[in-house]
Structures are given as structure tokens and as C-alpha cells.
N, C-alpha and C positions, 0 to 999 in steps of 0.2 A: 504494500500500500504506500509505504515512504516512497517506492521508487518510483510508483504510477505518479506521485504527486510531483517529485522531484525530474522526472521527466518532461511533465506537464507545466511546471517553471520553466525549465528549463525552454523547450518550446515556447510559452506565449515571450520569453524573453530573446532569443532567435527573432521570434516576428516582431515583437517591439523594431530591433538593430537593422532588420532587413527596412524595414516602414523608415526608419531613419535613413537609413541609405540613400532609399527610393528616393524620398524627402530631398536631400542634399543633392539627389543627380538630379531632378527634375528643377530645383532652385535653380545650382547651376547649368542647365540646358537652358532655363528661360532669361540667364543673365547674360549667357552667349547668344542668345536670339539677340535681347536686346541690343548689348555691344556690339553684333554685323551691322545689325538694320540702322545704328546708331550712323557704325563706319561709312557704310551705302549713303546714305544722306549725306554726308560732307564729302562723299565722294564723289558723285555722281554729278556733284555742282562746281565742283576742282575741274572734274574731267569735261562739263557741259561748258564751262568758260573757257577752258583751253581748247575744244573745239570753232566755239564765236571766234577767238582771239587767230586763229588760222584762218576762218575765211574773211574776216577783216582785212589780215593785210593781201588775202587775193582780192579782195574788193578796192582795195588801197589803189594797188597795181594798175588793175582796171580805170580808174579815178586819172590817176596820174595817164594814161598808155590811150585811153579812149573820151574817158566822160569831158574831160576840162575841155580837150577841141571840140568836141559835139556842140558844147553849153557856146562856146566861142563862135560859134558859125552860125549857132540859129538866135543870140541874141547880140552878138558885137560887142560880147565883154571881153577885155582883154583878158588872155590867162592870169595875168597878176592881181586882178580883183577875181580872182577863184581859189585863194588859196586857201580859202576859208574851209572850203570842203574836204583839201586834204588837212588841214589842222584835226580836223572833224575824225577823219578817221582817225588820225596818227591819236588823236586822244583816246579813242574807241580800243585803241590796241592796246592804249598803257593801262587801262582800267580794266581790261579785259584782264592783263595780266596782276593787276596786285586785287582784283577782285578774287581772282582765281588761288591765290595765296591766301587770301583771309579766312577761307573757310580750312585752310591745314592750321592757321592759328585759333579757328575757333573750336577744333575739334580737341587738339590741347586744351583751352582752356577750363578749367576748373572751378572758378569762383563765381560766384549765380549774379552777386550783382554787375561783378564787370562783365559778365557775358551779358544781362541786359543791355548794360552802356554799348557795349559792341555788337549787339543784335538791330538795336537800334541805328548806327553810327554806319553800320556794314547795310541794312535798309534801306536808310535814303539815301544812300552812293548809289547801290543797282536799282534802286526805283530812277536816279538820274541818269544815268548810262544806258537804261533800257528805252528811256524815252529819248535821246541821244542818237540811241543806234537805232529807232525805226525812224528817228528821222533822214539819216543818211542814208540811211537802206532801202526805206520803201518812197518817202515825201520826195526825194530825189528823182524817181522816176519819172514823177510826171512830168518834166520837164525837159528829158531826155527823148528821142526819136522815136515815135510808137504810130502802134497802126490799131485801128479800131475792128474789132475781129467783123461785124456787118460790113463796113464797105475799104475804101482805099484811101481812104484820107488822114492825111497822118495829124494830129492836135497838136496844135502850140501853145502854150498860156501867154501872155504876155509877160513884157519885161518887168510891169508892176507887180502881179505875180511871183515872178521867179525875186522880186527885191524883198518881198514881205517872207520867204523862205528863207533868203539871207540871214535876214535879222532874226527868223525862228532858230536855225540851226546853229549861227555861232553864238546865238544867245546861251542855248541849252551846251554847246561844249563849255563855254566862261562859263557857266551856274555846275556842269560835271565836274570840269575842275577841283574848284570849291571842294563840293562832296568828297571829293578824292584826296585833296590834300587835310585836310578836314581828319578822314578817319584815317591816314597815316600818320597823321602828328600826335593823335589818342595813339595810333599801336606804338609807337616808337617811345611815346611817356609813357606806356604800360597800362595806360587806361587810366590812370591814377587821378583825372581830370574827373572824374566818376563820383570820388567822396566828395568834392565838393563844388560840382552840382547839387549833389544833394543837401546839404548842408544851406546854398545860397538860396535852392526853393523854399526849405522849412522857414529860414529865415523872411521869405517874401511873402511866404504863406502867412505866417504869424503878424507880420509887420500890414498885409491885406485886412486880415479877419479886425484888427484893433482899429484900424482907421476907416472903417466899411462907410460911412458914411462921406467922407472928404473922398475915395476911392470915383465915384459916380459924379460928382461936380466933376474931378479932371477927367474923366473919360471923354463928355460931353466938350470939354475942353481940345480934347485932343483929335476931335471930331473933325472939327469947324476949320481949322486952319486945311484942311488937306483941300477945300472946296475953292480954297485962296491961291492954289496951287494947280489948280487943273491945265492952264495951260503947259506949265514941264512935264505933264503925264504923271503917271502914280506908278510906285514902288509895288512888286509884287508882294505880299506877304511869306509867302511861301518861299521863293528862288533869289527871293530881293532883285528881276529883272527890271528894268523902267520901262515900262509901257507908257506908249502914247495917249492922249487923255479921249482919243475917241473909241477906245474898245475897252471891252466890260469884263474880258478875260484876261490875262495872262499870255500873250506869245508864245512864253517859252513851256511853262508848263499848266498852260489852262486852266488854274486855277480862277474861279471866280474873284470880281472886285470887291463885292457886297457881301 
């Protein structure tokens, strides 16, 4: 009878060890799922950049080998006020390239708030560069040699036209820029620009909620002067671009005025 019982310990304590085991290899199976699919994500965006950043500079090529004479024959600008377009690309590449390194730094990183700051910071660069690069790449077409697939007439927009593209694309390369030097001056400080951000908001927050009443006088304040000012055009909010005072959007990146 001792021995059926000390058997029978012996057994439910076997399956306790074995449930442990299971226990531990299914934990880790599911920490190693995570950690691929983690890798796959920061990888797939490494390797999705460095494929843009390839056909950029064949689009470059192109730019420089075909598009500048094409643009020069159908509207009579000299090659030297076109260089705008290759700055355009040449920008596209370099963004393409320290965009495509940020995500092996962000896959290092380890600390939640600086990877907010840099989540953030790494954000509105490839929201600027994507809007950037369909500008060069798709806004550019129309203005290049095309044929309308119903009949045989090829479209030309006017020079007015092709000037207000002008001003949209080297607007948005000056504003990528920005972006780009922007979130390499955080990576190269370490992000450390992060404590105190936050620190100057609590303080603004704080310094807001105590004087909530004088807050709403200067706002109303700081209303009135910009209507004094319409003829210089208005500052974007968002890109800080100067748009002209007769449009209600944004140029560069379409943000509303209102």
C-alpha cells in the first residue's frame, strides 16, 4: 500500500515537472514568435527603404539623362532653373538612406520613452519624404510627354502650372530636410532632448491651467494680427511653409488654414 501510494506521488509529481516543462517551452516558443515577428517588422522596413532608395537614384538618372531636356523643350526653361528637381531626388536618396538606418536603431532601442520620442521624430520625417517622393515621382508626370490612351493628342499644362509644382516640390524637399536633420541631431544626442521636452510641457501645462483665464484674452490676441498680414501670405502651421494669402491650404503639405 506505501508503495501504490509512493508511486502514485511519485507520478502526479512526474506530471507536475513534465506541465512545467510544457509550461517553459510553450512561454518560450511564444517569446520566439514574438522576437521574429518583432525582427520582420524592423526589417522589412530596413529592406522596403533600401529598395525606394535604389530606384531613386535610377529615377535620378532618368531626371538628369531625359526629364530636364523634355521639361526644356516643351516649356523654354533653361536646364538651370530645373535643378530643383534633381535637389528633389538627390534629397529622396539621402532620406531614403538614414530613414532606412533608423529602424536598425530603433530595433536596439530599449527604453519606452525614448523610443516614443523616436517613434515620433522617425514619423514625421517618413510622413515628409513620402509626401516628397510622390511628389517627384508621380506630380512630375504630368508635365512630362504623355499620350491620352482614347485618342492622339499629347497634354501640356501650362507654364503657370508647371511654376505652382515648382514651388510645391522644392517647398516639400526645404520642409524634408528639416525632418531629417531634425531626427538626426535627437539620434546623435541620444535622444536625451526627450527628458526635457517633457519637463518644458509639465511646466507649460501647469503655468496654462493657473492662468486659464488671461490664456483666452491673448489667444484672441494673437488672432487679429495674422489678418494684418495677409498680404505676405501665412505660415503653415504644420511644415512652417509661406503660402500665398490666396489659398486656404498648405502647398506643401495640404494642411488646412482654418
Amino acid at each position: 500500500m506505501l508503495c501504490s501510494f509512493h508511486f502514485q506521488g511519485c507520478f502526479l509529481l512526474k506530471l507536475k515537472l513534465l506541465l512545467l516543462q510544457y509550461d517553459e517551452t510553450d512561454a518560450r516558443r511564444e517569446r520566439a514568435k514574438n522576437s521574429l515577428e518583432r525582427y520582420m517588422h524592423y526589417y522589412e522596413r530596413w529592406a522596403s527603404n533600401q529598395t525606394s532608395r535604389q530606384k531613386a537614384q535610377a529615377d535620378l538618372l532618368k531626371a538628369e539623362k531625359d526629364q530636364i531636356a523634355n521639361l526644356t523643350d516643351i516649356f523654354g526653361i533653361p536646364e538651370t532653373q530645373l535643378k530643383f528637381i534633381i535637389e528633389a531626388w538627390s534629397q529622396i536618396i539621402e532620406c531614403r538612406r538614414v530613414l532606412k538606418w533608423t529602424y536598425a536603431y530603433g530595433y536596439y532601442l530599449d527604453d519606452k520613452i525614448k523610443s516614443e520620442f523616436f517613434e515620433y521624430l522617425q514619423g514625421e520625417a517618413e510622413s515628409g519624404l513620402e509626401r516628397l517622393h510622390q511628389c517627384a515621382e508621380k506630380d512630375l508626370q504630368i508635365f512630362l510627354p504623355s499620350v491620352k490612351s482614347d485618342s492622339t493628342e499629347t497634354t501640356t499644362p501650362t507654364v503657370a502650372e508647371f511654376g505652382e509644382f515648382r514651388v510645391k516640390l522644392a517647398g516639400l524637399t526645404s520642409v524634408t530636410r528639416n525632418y531629417f536633420e531634425n531626427l538626426v541631431q535627437a539620434l546623435e544626442a541620444g535622444l536625451e532632448d526627450v527628458r526635457a521636452t517633457g519637463q518644458a510641457a509639465g511646466t507649460s501645462s501647469t503655468a496654462t491651467s493657473s492662468k486659464k483665464g488671461g490664456t483666452k484674452s491673448k489667444k484672441k490676441q494673437h488672432t487679429a494680427p495674422s489678418s494684418d498680414h495677409t498680404d505676405d501670405g501665412w505660415p503653415c502651421e504644420r511644415c512652417t511653409f509661406l503660402n500665398p494669402p490666396t489659398v486656404d491650404a498648405c502647398s506643401v503639405c495640404e494642411k488646412s488654414r482654418y
